[in-house]
C-alpha positions in Angstrom: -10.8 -7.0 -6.5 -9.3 -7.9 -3.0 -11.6 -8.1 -0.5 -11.4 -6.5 2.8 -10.7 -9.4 5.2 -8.0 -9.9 2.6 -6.3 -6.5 2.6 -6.9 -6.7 6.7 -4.8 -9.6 7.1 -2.0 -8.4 4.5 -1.6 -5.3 6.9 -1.8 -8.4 10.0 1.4 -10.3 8.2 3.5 -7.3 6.9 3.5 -5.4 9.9 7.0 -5.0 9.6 10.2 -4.3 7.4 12.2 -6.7 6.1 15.7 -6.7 7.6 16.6 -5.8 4.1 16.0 -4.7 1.3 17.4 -7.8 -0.3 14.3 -10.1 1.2 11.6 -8.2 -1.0 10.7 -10.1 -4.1 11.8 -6.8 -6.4 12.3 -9.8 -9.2 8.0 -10.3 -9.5 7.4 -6.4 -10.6 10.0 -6.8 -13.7 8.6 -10.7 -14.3 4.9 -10.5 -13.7 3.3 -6.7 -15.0 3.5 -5.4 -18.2 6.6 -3.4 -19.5 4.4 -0.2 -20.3 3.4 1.4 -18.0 7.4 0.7 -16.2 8.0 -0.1 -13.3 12.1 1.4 -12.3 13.8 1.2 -9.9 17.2 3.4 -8.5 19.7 2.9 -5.8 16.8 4.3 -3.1 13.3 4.3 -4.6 10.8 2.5 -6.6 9.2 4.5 -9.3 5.7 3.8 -11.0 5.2 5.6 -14.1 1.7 4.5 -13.9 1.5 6.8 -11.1 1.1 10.7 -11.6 4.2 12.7 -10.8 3.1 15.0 -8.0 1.2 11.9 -6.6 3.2 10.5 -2.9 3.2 7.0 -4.7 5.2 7.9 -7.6 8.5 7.6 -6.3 8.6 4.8 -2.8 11.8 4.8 -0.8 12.6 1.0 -0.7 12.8 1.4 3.1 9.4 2.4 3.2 8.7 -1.5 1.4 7.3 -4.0 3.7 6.7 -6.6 1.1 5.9 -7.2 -2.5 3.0 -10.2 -2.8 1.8 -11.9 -6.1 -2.2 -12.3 -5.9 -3.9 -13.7 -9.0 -4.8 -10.3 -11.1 -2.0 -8.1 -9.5 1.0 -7.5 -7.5 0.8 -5.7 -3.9 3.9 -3.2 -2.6 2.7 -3.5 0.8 3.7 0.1 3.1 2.8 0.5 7.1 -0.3 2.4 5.9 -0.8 1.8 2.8 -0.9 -1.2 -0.1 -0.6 -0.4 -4.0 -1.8 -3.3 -6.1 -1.0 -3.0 -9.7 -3.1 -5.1 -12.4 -0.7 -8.0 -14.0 -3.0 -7.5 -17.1 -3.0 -3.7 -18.1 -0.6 -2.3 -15.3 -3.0 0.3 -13.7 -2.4 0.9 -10.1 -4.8 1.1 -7.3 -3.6 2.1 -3.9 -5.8 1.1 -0.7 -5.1 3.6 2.4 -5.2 2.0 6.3 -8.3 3.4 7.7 -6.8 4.2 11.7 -9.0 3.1 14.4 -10.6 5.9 15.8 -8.7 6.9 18.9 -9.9 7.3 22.6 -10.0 11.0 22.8 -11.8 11.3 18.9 -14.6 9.1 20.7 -15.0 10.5 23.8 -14.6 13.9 21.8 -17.7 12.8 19.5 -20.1 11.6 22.5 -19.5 14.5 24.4 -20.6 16.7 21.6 -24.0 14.0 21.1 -24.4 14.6 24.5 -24.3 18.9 24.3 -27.0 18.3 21.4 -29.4 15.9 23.5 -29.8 18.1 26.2 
């Protein structure tokens, strides 16, 4: 499994988009997982079959791609806010979700109401 510091420092580098779609490595989905369960792709999306329908992950505008990274045991389709890695051995996904920093407001929100209790 990745480790945090890891997945932290994935999210660091691919902060961004490519300039195009042409500069992900689309090649190392079709090359390094296994043919069942597919990977497809269309004109617009990416589709994991691995990856229940009604599920936000099944079908990724390319757009939406910020990179596409070989690791040892799987591949990673890095997103702004979130990174699917999908076994090179059996195919399985697992998708990480950004945890957002806590705001200002949230914080001030939450001492406030530690405060109300105290007194």
């Amino acid at each position: 499994m990745i480790q945090k510091k890891v997945i932290e420092a994935i999210y660091k580098k691919f902060c961004k988009r490519p300039s195009s779609p042409d500069e992900l490595d689309i090649p190392l989905l079709f090359e390094k997982l296994p043919e069942e369960p597919s990977v497809e792709i269309d004109e617009y999306n990416l589709i994991l079959n691995a990856i229940p329908l009604h599920s936000p992950f099944h079908m990724i505008p390319i757009r939406n791609i910020h990179a596409i990274v070989e690791f040892d045991e799987s591949i990673a389709i890095v997103m702004h806010s979130s990174i699917i890695f999908i076994s090179k051995e059996t195919g399985m996904p697992h998708v990480h979700i950004k945890e957002e920093p806590e705001g200002i407001f949230y914080r001030l929100k939450r001492n406030f109401a530690g405060m109300k209790k105290n007194s």
